[in-house]
C-alpha positions in Angstrom: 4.5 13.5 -19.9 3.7 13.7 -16.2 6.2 15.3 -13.8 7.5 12.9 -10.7 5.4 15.6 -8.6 2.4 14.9 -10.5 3.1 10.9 -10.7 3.2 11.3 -6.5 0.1 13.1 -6.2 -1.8 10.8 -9.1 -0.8 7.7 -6.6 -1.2 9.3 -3.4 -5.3 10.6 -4.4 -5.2 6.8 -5.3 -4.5 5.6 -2.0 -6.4 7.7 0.1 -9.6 7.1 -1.9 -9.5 3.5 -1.4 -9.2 4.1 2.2 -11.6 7.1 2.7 -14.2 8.1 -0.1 -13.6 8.7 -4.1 -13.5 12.1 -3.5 -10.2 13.5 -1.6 -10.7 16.6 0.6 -7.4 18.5 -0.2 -6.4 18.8 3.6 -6.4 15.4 3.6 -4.1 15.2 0.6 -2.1 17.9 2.0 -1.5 15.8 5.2 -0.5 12.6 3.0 2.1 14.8 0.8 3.4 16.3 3.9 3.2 19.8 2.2 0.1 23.2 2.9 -3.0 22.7 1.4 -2.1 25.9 -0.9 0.4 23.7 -2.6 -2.1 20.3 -3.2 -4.8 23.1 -4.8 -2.3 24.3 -7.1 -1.0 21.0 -8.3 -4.7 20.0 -8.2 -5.4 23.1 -10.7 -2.4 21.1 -12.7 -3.8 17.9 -12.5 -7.4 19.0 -13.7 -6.0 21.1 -16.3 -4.5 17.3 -18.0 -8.1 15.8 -17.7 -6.4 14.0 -14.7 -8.9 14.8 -11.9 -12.0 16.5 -11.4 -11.2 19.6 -8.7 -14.3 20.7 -6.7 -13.1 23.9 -5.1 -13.6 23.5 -1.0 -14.6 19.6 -1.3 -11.6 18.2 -2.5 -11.1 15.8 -5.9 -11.3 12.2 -7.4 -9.3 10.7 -9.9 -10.8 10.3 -13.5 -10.8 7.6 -15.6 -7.7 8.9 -17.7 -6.2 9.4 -14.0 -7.0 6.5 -11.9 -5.1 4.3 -15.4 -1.9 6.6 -14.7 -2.4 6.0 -11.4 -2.3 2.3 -11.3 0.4 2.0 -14.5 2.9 4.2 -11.6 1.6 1.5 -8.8 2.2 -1.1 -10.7 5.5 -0.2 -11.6 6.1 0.3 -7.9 5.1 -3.1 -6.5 7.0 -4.6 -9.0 10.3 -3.2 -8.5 9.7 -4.2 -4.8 9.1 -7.8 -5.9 12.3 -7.7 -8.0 14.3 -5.8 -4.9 13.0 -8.8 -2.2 13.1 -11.9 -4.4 16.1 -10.9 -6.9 18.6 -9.0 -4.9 17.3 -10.0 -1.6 16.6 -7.1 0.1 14.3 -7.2 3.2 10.5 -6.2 2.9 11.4 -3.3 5.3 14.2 -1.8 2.8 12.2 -1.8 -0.4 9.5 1.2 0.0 11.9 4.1 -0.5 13.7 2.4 -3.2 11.1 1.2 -5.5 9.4 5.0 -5.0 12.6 6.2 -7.1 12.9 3.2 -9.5 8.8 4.1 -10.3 9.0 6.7 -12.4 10.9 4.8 -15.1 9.0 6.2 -17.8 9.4 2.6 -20.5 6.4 0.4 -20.4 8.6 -1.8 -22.2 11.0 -2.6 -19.0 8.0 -2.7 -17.0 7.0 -5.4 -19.0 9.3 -7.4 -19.4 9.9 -7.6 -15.1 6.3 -8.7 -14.5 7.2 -11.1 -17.2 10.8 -12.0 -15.8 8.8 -12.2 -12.3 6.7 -14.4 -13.7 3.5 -12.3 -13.2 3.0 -11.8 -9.7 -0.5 -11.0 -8.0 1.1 -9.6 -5.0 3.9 -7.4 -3.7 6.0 -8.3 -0.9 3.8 -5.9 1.5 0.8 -8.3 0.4 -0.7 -5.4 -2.2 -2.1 -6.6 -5.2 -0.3 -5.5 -8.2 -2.1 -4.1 -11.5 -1.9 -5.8 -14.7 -0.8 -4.3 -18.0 -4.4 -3.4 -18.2 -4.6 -2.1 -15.1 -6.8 -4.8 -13.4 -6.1 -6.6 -10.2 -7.4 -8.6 -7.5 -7.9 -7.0 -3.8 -8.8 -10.5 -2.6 -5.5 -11.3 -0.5 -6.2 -8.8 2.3 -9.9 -10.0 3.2 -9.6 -9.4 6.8 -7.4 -7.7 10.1 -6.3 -9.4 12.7 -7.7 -7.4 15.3 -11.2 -8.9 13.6 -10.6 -12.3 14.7 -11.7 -14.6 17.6 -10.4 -16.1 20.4 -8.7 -19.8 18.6 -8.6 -18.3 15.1 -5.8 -19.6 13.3 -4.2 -17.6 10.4 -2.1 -16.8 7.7 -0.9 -13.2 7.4 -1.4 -11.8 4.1 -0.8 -8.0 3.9 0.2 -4.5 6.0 -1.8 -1.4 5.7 1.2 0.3 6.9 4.2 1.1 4.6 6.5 2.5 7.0 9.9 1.6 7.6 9.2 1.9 11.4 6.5 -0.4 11.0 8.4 -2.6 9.2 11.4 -2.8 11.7 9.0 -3.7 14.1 7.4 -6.4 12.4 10.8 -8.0 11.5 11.7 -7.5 15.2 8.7 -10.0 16.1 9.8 -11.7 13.1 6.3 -11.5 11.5 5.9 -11.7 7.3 3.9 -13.0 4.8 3.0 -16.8 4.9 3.9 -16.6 9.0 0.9 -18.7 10.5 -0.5 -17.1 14.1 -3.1 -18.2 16.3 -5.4 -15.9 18.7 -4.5 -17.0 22.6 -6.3 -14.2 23.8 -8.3 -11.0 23.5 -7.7 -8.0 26.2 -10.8 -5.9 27.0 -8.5 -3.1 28.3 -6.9 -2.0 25.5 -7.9 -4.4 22.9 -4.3 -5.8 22.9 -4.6 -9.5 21.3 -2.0 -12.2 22.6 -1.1 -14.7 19.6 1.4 -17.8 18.9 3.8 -17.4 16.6 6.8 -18.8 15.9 6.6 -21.5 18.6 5.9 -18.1 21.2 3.6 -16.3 22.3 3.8 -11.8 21.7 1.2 -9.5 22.6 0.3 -6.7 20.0 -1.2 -4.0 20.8 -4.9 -2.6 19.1 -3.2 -0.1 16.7 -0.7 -3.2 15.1 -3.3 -5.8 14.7 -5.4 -3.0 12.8 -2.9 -2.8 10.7 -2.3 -6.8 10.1 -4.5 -8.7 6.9 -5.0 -12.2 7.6 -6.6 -15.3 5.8 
């Protein structure tokens, strides 16, 4: 039986090594749990001591294979509950992070279960993620591209966030972007690689470090 602690650090060595490289330095992890590298090499010692990671002492870790299945079962579980939270109980996309991070560590795979099935099996989150089967399989096609990648007259759909923040999230209900919202590219600014785009019957300028964090299809 894993701890919450240990469920938080399984997901978060998930995360980063899908965005980074399979193996995790630990000041890197350290940085994502918001705690001293002393602390990630002692839960790190934990971890490898359940067959959960392999620990290379000053590189860092990756998940193994027993890992990387707890992993995804505890993401799965997460994205779900988000799905339910939007779609059941009507809670905005910006309100569902922190929530769904407590409801996660419901331990029955039976409940789990039974909301994907009550969902009616859904590939994606509200965020745009791709949710993990039973099996822990999934499809990352949904967030193929960012919209700081795109050309001048690209027209869009946005798909995903990279960001999970509730700041970010405010700010994209604020320019009343979400998922399904269609943009086009107006124009592309050399100065600060700022991007001008039409939505919603207007035109908004976002600056370099939002459209980075924009998927698009």
């Amino acid at each position: 039986m894993l701890t919450q602690s240990e469920e938080n650090y399984l997901k978060a060595i998930f995360s980063l090594s899908e965005h980074y490289s399979e193996i995790v330095s630990t000041n890197l992890l350290a940085e994502k749990m918001k705690t001293k590298p002393s602390s990630v090499t002692d839960m790190l010692r934990k971890l490898a001591d359940k067959s959960l990671v392999s620990y290379l002492k000053y590189q860092g870790c990756e998940l193994t294979e027993k890992g990387k299945e707890s992993a995804l079962q505890i993401i799965r579980k997460h994205r779900l509950w988000e799905v339910f939270l939007v779609e059941k109980l009507n809670f905005g996309w910006e309100e569902v992070h922190d929530i769904a991070e407590q409801l996660e560590h419901i331990k029955s795979s039976k409940l789990t279960d039974r909301l994907d099935e009550f969902l009616h099996f859904p590939k994606v989150d509200p965020h745009g993620d791709p949710i993990p089967d039973c099996n822990g399989k999934y499809s990352n096609d949904q967030k193929n591209k960012k919209l700081s990648s795109l050309s001048l007259n690209d027209e869009v759909m946005i798909t995903g966030v990279e960001d999970g923040s509730a700041e970010f999230f405010q700010f994209l209900k604020h320019c009343k972007i979400e998922l399904g919202t269609k943009v086009k590219i107006v124009a592309k600014y050399n100065f600060d690689q700022s991007v001008l785009i039409f939505i919603n019957e207007q035109e908004i300028v976002l600056s370099e470090l939002v459209s980075q964090k924009i998927y698009v299809q």
